[in-house]
N, CA, C and O atoms as a printed pandas DataFrame, in Angstrom:
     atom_number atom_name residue_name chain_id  residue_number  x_coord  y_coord  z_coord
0              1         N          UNK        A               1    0.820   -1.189    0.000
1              2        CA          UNK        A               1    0.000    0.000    0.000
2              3         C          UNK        A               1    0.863    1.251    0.000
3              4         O          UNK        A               1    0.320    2.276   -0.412
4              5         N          UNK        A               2    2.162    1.319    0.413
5              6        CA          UNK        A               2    2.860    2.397    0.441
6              7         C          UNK        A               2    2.836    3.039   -1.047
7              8         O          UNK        A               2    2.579    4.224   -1.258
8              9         N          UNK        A               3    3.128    2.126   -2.005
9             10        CA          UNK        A               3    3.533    2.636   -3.008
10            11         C          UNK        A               3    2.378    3.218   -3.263
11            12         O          UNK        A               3    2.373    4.446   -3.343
12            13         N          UNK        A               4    1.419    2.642   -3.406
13            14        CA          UNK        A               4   -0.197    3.371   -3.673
14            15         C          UNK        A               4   -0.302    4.773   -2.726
15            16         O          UNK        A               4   -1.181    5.559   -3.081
16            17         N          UNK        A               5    0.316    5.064   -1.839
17            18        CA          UNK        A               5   -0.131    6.640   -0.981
18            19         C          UNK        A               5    1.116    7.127   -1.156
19            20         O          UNK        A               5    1.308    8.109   -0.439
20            21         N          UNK        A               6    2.318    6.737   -2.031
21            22        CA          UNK        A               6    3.364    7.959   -2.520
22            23         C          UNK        A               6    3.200    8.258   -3.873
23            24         O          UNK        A               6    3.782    9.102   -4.554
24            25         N          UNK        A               7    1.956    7.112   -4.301
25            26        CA          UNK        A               7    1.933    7.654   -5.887
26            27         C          UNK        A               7    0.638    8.789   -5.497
27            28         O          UNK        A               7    0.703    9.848   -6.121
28            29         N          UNK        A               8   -0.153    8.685   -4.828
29            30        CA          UNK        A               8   -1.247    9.393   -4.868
30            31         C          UNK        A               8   -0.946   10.774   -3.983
31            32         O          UNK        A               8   -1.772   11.671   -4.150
32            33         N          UNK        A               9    0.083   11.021   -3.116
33            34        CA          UNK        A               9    0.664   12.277   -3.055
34            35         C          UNK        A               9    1.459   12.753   -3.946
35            36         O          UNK        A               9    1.593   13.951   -3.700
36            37         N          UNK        A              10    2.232   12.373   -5.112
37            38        CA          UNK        A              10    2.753   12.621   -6.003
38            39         C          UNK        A              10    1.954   13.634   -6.954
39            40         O          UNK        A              10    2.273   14.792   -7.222
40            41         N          UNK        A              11    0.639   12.790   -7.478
41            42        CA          UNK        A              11   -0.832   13.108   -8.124
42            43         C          UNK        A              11   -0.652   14.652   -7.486
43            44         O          UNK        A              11   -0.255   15.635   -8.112
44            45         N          UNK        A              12   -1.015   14.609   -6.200
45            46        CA          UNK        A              12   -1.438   15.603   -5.648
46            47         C          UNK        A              12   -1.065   16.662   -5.416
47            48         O          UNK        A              12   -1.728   17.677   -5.201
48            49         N          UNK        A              13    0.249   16.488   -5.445
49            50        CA          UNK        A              13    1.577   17.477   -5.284
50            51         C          UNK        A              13    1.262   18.184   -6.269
51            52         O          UNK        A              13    0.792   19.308   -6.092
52            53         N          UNK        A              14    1.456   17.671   -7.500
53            54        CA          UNK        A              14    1.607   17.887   -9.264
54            55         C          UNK        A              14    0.132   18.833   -9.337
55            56         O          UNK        A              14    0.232   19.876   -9.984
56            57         N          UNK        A              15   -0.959   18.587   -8.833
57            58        CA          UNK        A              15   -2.434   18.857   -9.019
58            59         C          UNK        A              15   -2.452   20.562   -8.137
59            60         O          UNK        A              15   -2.764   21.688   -8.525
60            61         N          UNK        A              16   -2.025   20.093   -7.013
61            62        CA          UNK        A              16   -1.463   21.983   -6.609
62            63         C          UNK        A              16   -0.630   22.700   -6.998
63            64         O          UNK        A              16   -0.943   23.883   -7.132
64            65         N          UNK        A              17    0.254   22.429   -7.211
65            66        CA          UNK        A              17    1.459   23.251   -8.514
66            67         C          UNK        A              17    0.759   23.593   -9.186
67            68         O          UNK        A              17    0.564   24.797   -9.025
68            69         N          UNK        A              18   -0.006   23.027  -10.215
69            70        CA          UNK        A              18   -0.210   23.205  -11.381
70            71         C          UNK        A              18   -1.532   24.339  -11.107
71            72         O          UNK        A              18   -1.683   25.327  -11.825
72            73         N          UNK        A              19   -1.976   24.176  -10.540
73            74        CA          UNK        A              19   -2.975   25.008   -9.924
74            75         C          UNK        A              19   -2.237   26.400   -9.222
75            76         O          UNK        A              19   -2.845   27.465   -9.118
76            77         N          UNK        A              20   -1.488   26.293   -8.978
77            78        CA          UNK        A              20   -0.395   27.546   -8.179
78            79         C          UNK        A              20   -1.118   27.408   -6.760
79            80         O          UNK        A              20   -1.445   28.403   -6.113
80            81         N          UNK        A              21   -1.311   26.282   -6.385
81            82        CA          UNK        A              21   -2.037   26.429   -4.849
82            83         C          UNK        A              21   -0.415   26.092   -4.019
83            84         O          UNK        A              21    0.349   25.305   -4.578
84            85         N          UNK        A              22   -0.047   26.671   -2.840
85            86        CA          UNK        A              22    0.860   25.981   -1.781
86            87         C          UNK        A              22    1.109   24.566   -1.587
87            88         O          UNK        A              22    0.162   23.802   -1.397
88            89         N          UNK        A              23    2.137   24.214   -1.615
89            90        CA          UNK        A              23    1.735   22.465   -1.166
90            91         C          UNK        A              23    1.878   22.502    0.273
91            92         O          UNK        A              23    2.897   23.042    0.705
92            93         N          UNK        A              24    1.274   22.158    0.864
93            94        CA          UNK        A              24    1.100   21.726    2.369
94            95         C          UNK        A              24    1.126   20.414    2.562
95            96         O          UNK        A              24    1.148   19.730    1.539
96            97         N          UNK        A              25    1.130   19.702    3.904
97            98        CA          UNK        A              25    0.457   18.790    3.595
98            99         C          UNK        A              25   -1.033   18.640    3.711
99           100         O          UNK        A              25   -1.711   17.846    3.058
100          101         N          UNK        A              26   -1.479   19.511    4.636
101          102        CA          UNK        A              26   -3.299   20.007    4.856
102          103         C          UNK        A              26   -3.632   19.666    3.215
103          104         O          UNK        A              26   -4.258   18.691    2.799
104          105         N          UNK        A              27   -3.087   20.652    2.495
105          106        CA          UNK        A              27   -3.476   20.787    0.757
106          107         C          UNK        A              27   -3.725   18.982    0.379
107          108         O          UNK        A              27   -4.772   18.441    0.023
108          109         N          UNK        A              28   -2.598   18.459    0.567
109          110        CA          UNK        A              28   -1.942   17.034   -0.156
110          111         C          UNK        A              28   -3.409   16.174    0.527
111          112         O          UNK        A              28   -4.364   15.668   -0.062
112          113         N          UNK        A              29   -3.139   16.261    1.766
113          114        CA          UNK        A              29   -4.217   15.538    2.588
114          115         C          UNK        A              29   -5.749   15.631    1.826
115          116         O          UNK        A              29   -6.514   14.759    1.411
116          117         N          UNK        A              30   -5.809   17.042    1.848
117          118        CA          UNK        A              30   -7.817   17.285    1.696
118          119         C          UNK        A              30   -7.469   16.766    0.209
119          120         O          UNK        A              30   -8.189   15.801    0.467
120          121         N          UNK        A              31   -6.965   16.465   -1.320
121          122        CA          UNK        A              31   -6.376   16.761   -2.173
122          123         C          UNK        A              31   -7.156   14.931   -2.505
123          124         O          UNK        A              31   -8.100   14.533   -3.188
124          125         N          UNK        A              32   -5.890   14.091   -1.375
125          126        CA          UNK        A              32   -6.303   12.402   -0.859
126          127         C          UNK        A              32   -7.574   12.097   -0.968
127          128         O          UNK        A              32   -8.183   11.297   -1.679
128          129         N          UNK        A              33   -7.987   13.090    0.096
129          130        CA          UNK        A              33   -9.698   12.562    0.654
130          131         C          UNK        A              33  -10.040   12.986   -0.133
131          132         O          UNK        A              33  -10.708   12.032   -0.531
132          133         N          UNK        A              34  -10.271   14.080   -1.182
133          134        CA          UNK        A              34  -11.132   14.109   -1.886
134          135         C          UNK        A              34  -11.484   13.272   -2.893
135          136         O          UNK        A              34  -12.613   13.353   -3.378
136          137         N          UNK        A              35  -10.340   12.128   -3.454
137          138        CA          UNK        A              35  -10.127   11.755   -4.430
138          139         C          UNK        A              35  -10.786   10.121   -3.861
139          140         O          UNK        A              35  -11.093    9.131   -4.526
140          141         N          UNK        A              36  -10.833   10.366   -2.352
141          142        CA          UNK        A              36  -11.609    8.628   -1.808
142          143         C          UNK        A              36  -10.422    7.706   -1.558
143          144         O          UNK        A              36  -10.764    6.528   -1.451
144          145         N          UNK        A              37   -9.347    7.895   -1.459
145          146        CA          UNK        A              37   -8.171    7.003   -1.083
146          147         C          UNK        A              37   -7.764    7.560   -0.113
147          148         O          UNK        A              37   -7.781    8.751    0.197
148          149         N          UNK        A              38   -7.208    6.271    0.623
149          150        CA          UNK        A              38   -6.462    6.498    1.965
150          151         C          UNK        A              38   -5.367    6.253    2.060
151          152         O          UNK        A              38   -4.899    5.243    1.533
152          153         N          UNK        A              39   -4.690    7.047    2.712
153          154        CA          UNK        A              39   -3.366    6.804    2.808
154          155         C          UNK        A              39   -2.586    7.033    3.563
155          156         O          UNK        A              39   -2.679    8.212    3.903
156          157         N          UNK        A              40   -1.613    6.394    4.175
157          158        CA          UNK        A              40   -0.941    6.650    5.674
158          159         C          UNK        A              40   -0.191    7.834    5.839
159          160         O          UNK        A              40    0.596    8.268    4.998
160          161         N          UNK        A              41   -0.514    8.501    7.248
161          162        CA          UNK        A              41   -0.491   10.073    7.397
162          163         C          UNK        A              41    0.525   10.468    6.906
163          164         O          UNK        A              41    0.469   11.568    6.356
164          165         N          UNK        A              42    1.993    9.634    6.918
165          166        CA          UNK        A              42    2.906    9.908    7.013
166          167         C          UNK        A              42    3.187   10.822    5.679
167          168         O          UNK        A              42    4.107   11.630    5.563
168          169         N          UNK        A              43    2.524   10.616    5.031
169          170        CA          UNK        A              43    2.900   10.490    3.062
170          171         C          UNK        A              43    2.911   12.014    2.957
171          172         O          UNK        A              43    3.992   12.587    2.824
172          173         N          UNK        A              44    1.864   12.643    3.004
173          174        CA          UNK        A              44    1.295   14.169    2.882
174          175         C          UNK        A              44    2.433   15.269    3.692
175          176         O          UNK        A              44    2.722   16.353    3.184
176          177         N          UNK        A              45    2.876   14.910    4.708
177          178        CA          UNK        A              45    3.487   15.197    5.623
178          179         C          UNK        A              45    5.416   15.338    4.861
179          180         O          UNK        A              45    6.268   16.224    4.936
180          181         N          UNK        A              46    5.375   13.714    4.069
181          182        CA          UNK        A              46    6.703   13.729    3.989
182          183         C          UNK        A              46    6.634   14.723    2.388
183          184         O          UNK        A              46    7.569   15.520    2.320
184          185         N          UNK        A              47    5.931   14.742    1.496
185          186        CA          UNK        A              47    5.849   15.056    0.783
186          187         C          UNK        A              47    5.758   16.538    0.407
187          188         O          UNK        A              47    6.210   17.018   -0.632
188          189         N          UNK        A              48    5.051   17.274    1.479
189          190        CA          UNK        A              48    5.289   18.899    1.841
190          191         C          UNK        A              48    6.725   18.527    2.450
191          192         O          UNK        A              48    6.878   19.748    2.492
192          193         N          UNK        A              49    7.573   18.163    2.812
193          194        CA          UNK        A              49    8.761   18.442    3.649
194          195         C          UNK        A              49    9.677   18.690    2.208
195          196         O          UNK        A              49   10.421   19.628    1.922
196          197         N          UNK        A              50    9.324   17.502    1.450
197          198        CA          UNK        A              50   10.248   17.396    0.694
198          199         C          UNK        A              50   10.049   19.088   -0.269
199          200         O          UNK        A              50   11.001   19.826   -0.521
200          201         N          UNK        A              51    8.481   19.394   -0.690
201          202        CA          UNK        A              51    8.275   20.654   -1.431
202          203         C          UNK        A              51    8.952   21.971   -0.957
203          204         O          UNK        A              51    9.362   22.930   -1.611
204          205         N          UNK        A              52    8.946   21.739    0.293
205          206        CA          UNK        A              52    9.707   23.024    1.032
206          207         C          UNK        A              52   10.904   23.389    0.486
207          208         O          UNK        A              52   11.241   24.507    0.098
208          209         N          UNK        A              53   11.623   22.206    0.482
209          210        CA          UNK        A              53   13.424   22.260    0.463
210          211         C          UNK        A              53   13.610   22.293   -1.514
211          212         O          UNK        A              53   14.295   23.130   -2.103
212          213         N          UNK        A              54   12.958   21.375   -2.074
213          214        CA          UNK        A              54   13.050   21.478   -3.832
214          215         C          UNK        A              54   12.071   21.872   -4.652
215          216         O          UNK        A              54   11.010   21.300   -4.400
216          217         N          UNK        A              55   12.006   22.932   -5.887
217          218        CA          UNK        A              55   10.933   23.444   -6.492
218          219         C          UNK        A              55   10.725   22.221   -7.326
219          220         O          UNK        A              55   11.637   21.581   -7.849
220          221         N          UNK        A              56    9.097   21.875   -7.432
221          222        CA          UNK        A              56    8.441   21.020   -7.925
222          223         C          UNK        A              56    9.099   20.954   -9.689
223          224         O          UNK        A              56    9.559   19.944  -10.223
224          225         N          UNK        A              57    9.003   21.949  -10.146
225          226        CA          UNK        A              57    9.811   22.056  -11.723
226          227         C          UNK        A              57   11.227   21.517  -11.697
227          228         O          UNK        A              57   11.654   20.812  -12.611
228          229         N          UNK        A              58   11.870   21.818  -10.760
229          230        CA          UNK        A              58   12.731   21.783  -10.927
230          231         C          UNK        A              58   13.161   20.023  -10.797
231          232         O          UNK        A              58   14.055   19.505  -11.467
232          233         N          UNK        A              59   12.517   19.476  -10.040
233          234        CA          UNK        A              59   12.473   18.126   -9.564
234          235         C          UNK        A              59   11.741   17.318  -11.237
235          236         O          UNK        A              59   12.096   16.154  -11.425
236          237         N          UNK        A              60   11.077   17.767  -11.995
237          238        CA          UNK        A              60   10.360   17.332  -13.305
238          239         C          UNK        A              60   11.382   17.797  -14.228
239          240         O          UNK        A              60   11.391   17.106  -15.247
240          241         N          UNK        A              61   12.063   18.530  -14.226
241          242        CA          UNK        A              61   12.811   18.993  -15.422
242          243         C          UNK        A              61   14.342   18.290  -15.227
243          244         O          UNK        A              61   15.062   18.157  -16.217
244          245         N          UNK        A              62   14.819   17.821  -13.801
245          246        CA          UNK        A              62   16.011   16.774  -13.605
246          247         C          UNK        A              62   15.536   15.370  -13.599
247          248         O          UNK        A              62   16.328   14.466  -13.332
248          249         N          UNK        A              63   13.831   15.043  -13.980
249          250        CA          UNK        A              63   14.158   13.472  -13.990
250          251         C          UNK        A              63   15.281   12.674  -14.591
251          252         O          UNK        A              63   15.740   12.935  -15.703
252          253         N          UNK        A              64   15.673   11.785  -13.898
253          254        CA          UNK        A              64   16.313   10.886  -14.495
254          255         C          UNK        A              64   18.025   11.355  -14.604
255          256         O          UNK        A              64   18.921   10.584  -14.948
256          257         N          UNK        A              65   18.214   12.826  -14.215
257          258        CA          UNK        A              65   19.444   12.958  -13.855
258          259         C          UNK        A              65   20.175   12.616  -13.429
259          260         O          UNK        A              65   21.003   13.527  -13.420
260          261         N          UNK        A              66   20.786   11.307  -12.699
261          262        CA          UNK        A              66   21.423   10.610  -11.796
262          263         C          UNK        A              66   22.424   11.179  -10.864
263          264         O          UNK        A              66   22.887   12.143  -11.474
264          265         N          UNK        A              67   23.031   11.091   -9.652
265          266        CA          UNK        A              67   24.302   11.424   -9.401
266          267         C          UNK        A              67   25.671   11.978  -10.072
267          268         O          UNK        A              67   25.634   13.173   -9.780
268          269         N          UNK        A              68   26.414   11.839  -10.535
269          270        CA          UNK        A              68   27.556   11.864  -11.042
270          271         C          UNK        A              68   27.566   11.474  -12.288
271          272         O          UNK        A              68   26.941   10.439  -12.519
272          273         N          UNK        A              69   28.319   12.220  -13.543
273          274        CA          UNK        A              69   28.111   12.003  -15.097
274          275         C          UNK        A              69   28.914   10.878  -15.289
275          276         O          UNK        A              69   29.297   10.460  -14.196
276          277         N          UNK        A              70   29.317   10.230  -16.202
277          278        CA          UNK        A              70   29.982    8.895  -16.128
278          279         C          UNK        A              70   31.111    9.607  -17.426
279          280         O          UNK        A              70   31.096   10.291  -18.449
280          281         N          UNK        A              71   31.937    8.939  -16.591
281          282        CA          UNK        A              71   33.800    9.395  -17.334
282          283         C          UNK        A              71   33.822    9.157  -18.350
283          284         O          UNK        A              71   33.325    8.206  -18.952
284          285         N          UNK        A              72   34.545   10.195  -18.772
285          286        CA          UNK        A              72   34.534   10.016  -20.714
286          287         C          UNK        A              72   35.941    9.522  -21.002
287          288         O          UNK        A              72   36.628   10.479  -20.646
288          289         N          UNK        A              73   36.777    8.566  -21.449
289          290        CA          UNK        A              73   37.893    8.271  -21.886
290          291         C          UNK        A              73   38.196    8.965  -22.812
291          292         O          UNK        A              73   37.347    8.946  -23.703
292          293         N          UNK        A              74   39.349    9.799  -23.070
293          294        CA          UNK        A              74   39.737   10.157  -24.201
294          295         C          UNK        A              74   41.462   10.007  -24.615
295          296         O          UNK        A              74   42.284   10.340  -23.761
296          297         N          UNK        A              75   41.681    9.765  -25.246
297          298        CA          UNK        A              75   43.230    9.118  -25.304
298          299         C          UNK        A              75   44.152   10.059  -25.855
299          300         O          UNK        A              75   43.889   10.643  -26.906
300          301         N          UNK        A              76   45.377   10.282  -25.128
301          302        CA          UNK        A              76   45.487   11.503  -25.603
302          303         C          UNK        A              76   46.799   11.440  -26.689
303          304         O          UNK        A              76   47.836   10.816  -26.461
304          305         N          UNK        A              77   46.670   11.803  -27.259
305          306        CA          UNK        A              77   47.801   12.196  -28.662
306          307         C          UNK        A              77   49.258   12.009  -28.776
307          308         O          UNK        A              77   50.070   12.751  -28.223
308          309         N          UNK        A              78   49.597   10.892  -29.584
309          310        CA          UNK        A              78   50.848   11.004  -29.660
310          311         C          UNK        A              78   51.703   11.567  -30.119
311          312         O          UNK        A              78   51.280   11.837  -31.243
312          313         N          UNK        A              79   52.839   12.028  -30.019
313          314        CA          UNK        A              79   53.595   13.183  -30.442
314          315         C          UNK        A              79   53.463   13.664  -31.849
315          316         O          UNK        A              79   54.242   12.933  -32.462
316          317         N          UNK        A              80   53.012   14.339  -32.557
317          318        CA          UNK        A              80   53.205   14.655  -33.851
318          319         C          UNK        A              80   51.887   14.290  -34.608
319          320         O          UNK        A              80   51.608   14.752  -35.714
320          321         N          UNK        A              81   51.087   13.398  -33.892
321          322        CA          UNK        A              81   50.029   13.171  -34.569
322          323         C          UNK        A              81   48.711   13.496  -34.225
323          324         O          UNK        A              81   47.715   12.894  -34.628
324          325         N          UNK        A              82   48.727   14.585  -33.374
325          326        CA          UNK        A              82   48.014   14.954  -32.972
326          327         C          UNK        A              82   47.181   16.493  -34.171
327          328         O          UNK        A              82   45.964   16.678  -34.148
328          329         N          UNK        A              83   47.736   17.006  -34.695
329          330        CA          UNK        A              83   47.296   17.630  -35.821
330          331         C          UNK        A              83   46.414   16.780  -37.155
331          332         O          UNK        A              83   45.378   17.043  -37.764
332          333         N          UNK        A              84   47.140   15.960  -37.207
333          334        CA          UNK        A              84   46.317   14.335  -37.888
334          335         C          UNK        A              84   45.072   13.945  -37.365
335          336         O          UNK        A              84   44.048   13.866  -38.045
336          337         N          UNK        A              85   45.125   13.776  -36.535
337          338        CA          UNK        A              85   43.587   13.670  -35.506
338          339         C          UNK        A              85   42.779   14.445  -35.353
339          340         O          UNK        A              85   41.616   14.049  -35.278
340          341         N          UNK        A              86   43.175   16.335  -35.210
341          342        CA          UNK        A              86   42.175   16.992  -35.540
342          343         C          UNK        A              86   41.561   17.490  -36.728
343          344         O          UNK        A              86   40.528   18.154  -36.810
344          345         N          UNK        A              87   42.620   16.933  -38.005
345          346        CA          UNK        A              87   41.916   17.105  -39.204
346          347         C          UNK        A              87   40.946   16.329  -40.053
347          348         O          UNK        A              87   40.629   16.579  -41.216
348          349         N          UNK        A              88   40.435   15.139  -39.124
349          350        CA          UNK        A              88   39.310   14.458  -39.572
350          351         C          UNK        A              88   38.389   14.786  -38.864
351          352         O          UNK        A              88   37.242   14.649  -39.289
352          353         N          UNK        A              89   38.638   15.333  -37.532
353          354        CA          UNK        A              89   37.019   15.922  -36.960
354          355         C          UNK        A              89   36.766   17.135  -37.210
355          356         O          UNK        A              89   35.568   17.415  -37.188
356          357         N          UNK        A              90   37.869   18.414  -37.570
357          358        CA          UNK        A              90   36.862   19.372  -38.430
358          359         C          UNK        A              90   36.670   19.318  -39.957
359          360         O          UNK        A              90   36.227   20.229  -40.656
360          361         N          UNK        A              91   37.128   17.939  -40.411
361          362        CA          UNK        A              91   36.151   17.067  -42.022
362          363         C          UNK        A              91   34.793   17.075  -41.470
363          364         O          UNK        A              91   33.838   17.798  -41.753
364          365         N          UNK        A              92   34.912   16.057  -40.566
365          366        CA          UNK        A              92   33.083   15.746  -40.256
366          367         C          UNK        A              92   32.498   17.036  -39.818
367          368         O          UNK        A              92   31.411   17.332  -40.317
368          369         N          UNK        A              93   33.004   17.804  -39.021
369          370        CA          UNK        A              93   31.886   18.897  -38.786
370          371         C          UNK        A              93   31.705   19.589  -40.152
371          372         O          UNK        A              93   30.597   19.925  -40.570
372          373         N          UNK        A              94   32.855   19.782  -40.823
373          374        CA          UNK        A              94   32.324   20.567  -42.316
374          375         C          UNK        A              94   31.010   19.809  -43.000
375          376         O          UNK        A              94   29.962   20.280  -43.442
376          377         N          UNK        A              95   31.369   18.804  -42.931
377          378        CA          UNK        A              95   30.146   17.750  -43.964
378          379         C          UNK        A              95   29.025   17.642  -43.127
379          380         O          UNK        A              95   28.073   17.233  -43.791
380          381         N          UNK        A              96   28.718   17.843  -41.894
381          382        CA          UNK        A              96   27.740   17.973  -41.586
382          383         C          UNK        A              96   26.975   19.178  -41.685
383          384         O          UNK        A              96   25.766   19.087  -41.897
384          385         N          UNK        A              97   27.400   20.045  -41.588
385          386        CA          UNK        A              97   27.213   21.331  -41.867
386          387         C          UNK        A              97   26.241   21.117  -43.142
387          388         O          UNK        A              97   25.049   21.383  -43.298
388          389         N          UNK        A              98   27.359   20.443  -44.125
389          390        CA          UNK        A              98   26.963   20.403  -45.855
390          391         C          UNK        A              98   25.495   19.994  -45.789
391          392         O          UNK        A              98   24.540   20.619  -46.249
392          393         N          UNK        A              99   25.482   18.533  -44.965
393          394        CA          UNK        A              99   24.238   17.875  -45.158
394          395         C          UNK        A              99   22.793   18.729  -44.410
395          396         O          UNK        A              99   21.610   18.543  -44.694
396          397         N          UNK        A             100   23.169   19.353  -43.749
397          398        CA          UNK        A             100   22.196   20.606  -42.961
398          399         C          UNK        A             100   21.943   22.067  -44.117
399          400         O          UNK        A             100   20.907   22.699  -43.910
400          401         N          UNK        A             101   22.475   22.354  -44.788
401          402        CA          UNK        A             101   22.525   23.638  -45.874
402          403         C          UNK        A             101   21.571   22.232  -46.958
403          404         O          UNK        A             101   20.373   22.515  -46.975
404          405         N          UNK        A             102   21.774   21.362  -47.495
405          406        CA          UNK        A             102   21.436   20.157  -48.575
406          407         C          UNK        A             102   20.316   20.108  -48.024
407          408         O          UNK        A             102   19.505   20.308  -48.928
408          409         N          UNK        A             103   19.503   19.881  -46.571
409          410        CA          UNK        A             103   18.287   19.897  -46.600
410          411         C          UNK        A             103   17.550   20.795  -47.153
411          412         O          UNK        A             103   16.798   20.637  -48.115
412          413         N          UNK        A             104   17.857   22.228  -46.257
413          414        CA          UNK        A             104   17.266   23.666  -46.421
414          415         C          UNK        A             104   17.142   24.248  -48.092
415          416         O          UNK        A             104   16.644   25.290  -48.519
416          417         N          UNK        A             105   17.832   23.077  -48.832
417          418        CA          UNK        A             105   17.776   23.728  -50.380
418          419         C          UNK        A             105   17.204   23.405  -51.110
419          420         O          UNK        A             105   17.366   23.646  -52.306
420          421         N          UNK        A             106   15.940   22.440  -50.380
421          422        CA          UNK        A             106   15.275   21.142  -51.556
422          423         C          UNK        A             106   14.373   22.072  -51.837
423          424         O          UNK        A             106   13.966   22.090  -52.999
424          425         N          UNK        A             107   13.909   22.924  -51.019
425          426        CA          UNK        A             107   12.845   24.049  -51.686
426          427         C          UNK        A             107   11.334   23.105  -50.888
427          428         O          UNK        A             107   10.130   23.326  -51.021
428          429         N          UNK        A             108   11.805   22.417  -50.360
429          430        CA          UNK        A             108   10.215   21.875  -49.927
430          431         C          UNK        A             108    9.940   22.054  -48.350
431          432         O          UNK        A             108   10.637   21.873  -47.351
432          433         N          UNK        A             109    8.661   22.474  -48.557
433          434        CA          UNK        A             109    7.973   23.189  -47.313
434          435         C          UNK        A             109    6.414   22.174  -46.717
435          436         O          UNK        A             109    5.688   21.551  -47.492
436          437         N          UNK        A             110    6.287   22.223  -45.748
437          438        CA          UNK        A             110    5.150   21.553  -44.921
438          439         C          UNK        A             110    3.826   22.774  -45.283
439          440         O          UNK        A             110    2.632   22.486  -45.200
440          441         N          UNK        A             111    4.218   23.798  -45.584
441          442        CA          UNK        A             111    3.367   24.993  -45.569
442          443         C          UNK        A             111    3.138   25.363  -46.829
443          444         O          UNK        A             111    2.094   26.000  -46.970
444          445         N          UNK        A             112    3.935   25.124  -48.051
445          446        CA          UNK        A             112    3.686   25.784  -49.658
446          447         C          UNK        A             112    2.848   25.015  -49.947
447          448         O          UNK        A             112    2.317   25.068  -51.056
């Protein structure tokens, strides 16, 4: 049942935001009952604690952000050939470029 009264303060959280009402937990609570589910006090309670300390957007716009970015290997250049190496990656950025100008020239529109 827990999971069922942190998804349904979740609902509720989201349902006063969006409304520009305060989140409380009073709000979260009457929010519950109105909706006919019950759910252990604790939920409403932990759920304004948490609104206090992080803006609701801001918590929707980092889903899925994790902890710490994961290390990028990059190997670094051996003497002299390192000019060699950067002249095939500004090839590809040129040609991509190309293939971006090659769309924009077909002359065809969603709107003509």
């Amino acid at each position: 049942m827990s999971s069922v009264g942190e998804l349904v303060c979740t609902y509720a959280a989201l349902l006063l935001y969006d409304d520009g009402i305060p989140i409380t937990a009073e709000k979260i609570a009457t929010v519950v009952k109105a909706a006919n589910i019950s759910v252990e006090s604790y939920w409403p309670s932990l759920f304004a604690k948490l609104f206090e300390k992080r803006d609701v957007e801001d918590l929707i716009l980092n889903v899925g952000t994790g902890g710490g970015g994961a290390a990028v290997a990059v190997a670094a250049p051996v003497a002299g050939g390192g000019a060699a190496a950067a002249a095939p990656a500004a090839e590809e950025k040129k040609e991509e470029k190309k293939e971006e100008s090659d769309d924009e020239d077909l002359g065809l529109s969603l709107f003509d």
